[in-house]
C-alpha positions as CSV (number, residue, x, y, z in Angstrom):
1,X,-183.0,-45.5,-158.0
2,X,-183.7,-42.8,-160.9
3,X,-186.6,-41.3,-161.1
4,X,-187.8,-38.3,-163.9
5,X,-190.6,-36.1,-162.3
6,X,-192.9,-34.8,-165.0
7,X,-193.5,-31.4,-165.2
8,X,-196.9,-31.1,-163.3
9,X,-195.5,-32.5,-160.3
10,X,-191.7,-31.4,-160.8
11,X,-192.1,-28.9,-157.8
12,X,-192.6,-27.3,-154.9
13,X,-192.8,-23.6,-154.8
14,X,-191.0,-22.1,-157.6
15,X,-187.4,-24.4,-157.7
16,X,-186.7,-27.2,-155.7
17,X,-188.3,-31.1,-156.4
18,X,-190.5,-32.4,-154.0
19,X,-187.2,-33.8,-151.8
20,X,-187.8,-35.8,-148.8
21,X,-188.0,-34.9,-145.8
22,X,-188.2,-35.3,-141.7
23,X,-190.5,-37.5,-140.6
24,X,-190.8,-39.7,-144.3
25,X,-190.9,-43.0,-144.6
26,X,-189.0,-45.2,-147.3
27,X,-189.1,-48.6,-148.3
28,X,-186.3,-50.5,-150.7
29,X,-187.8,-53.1,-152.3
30,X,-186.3,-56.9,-152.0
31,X,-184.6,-56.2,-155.5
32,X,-181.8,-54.9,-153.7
33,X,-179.0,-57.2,-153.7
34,X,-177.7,-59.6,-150.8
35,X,-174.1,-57.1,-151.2
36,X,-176.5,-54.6,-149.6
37,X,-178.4,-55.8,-146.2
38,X,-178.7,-53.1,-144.6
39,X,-181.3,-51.8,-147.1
40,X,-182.5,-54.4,-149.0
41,X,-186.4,-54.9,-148.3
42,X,-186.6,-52.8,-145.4
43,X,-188.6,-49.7,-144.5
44,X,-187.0,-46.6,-142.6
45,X,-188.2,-43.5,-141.1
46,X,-186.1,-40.3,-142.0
47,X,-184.8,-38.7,-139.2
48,X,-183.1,-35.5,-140.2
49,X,-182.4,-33.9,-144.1
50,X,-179.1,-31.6,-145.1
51,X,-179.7,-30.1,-148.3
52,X,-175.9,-29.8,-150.1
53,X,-175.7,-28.1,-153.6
54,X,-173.0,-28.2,-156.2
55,X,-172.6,-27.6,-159.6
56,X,-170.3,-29.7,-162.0
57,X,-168.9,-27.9,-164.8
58,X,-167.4,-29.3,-168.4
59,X,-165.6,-27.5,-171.0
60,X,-166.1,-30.0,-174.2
61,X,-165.5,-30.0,-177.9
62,X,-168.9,-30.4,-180.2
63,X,-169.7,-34.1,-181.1
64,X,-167.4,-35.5,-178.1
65,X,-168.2,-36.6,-174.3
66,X,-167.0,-37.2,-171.2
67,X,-168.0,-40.0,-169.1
68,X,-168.9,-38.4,-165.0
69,X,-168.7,-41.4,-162.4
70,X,-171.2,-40.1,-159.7
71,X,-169.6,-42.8,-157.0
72,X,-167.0,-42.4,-154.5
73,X,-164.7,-44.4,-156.8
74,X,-161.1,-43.2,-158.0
75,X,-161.8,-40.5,-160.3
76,X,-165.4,-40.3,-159.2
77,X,-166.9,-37.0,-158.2
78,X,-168.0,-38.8,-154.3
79,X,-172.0,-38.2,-154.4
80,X,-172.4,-41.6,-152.6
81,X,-172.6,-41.6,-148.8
82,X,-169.9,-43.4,-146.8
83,X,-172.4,-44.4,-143.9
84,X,-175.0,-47.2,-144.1
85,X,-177.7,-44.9,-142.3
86,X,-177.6,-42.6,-145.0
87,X,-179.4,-42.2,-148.1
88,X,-178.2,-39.5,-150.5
89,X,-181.5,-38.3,-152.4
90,X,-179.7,-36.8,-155.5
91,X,-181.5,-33.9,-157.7
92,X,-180.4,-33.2,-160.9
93,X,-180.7,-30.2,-163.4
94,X,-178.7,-28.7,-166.4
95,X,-177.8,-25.3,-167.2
96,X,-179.0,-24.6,-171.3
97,X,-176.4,-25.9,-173.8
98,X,-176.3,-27.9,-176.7
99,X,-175.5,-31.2,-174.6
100,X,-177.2,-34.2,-173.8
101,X,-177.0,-37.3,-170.6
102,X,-177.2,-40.6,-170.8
103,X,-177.2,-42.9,-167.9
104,X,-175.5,-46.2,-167.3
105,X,-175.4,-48.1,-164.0
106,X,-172.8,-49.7,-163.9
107,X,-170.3,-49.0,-166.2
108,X,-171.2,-49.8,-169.7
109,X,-175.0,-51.3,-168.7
110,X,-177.5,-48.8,-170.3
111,X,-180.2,-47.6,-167.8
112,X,-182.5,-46.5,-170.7
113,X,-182.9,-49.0,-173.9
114,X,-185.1,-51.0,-176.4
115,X,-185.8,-54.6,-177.1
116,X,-185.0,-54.7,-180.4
117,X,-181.8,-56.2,-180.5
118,X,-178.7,-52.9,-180.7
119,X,-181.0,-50.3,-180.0
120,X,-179.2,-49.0,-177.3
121,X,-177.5,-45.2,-176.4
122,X,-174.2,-45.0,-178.7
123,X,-173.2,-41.4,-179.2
124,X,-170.9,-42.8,-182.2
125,X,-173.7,-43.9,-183.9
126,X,-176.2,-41.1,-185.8
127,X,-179.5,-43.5,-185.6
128,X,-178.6,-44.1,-181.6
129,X,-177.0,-41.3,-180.3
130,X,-180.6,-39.7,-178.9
131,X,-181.7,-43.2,-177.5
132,X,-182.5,-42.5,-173.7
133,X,-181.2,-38.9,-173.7
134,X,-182.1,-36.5,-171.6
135,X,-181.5,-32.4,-172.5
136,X,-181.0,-29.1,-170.6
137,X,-184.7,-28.9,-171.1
138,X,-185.9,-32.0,-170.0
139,X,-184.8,-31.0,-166.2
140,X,-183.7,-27.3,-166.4
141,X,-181.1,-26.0,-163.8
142,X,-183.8,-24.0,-161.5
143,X,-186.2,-26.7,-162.0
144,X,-184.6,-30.5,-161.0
145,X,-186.7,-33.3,-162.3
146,X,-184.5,-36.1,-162.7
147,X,-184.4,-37.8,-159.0
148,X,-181.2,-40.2,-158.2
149,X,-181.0,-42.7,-154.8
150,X,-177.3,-43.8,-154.1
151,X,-176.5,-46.0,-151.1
152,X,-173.1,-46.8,-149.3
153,X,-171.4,-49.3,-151.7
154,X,-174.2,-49.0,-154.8
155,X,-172.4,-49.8,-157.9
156,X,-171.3,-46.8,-159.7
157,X,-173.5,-44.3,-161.7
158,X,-172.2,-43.0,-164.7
159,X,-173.7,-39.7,-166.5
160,X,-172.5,-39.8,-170.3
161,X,-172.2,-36.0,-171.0
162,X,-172.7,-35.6,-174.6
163,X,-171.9,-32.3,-176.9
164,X,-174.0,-32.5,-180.7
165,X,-172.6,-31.0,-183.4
166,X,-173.9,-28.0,-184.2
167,X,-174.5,-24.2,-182.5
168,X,-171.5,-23.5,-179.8
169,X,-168.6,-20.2,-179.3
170,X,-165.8,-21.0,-181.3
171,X,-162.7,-20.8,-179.0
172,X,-159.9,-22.5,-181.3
173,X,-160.7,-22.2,-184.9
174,X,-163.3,-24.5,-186.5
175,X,-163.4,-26.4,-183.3
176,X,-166.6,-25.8,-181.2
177,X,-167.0,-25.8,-177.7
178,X,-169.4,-26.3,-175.3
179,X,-169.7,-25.2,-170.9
180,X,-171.8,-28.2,-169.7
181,X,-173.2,-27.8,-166.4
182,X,-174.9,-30.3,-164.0
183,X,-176.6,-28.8,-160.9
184,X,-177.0,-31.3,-158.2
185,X,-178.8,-30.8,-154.4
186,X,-177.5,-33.6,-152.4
187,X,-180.4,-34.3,-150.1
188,X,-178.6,-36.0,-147.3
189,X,-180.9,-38.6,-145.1
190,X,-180.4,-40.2,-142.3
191,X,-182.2,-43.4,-141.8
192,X,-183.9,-44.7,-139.0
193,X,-184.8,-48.2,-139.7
194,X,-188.9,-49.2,-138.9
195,X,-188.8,-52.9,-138.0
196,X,-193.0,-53.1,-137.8
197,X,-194.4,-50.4,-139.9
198,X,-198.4,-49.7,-140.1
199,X,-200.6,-50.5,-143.0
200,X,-200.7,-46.2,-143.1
201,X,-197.3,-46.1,-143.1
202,X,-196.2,-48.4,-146.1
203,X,-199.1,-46.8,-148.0
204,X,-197.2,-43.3,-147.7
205,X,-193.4,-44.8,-148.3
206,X,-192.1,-43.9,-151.1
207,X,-190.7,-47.0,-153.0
208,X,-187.3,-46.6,-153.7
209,X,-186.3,-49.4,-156.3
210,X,-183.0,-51.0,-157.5
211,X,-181.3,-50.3,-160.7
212,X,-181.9,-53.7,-162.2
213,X,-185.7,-52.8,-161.8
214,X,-185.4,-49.8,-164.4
215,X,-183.8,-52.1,-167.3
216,X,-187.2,-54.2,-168.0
């Protein structure tokens, strides 16, 4: 459901992630939940793409954050697809700044984490607040790495938008500010589902796995 591309295989031409397109297969793997049939361990073909782009822009003060609910939910920003054909193939990418993301999926559930018992993302806390971070750099604006999947219905994706302390314009004295800005390209599929695939054909799906998957 996330996935980082490294940088050797981060793009195609000079910008844009290797997106899906016509004529791709995909296959969600039997992780999916029961909530979700009309995904959950089946294999589609993709019949048609519809690249959207936006950007999403936050004013914050240094060493503060703001919480951005990707999901069509009350107060969300509505990046999830409201038809069960569709997958929304989400690419990600950050304008330079002194901010970091974290991801959580859902609400308060930490996509990136340790085994040790507390080490876990907390931007309160010196010794955690770079846990499972990404920066600007990791997945620059012009260059999306960081891959998202969102379903009808998926439970909401939250991207915890971190300011450090630090370097930043000063707009109201001693109080630091920072423009956080998260490019997305909404890479909207529409699925047409394969009910007897070829051998050639699950070898060249691409694997599109549920969140629970991620938090081994």
């Amino acid at each position: 459901m996330i996935e980082y591309l490294p940088i050797p295989e981060a793009t195609v031409g000079a910008t844009l992630p290797k997106l899906l397109q016509k004529g791709f297969f995909v296959k969600f793997t039997n992780e999916w939940p029961d909530t979700l049939p009309y995904v959950k361990g089946k294999f589609f073909r993709i019949a048609r793409v519809n690249e959207v782009n936006q950007d999403l822009p936050y004013i914050l003060p240094s060493n503060d954050f703001r919480d951005v609910d990707f999901s069509n939910q009350v107060g969300g920003v509505n990046l999830y697809p409201e038809n069960t054909k569709t997958l929304y193939e989400v690419a990600l990418g950050f304008k330079p700044g002194n901010y970091q993301v974290q991801f959580y999926i859902p609400a308060g559930e930490f996509v990136n984490r340790l085994e040790q018992a507390g080490m876990v993302p907390d931007v309160t806390v010196v010794a955690r607040k770079y846990l499972g971070a990404f920066k600007p750099a990791d997945s620059p604006y012009e260059d999306k790495r960081i891959l998202l999947y969102f379903v009808k219905d998926l439970e909401p994706t939250i991207l915890r938008v971190f300011v450090d302390t630090g370097q930043g314009p000063v707009v109201v004295p001693n109080i630091a500010f920072e423009k956080c800005v998260l490019g997305v390209t909404v890479n909207k599929c529409y699925l047409e589902e394969m009910k007897t695939p070829t051998q050639e054909q699950l070898a060249r799906a691409k694997e599109i796995l549920y969140y629970t998957q991620l938090r081994w």
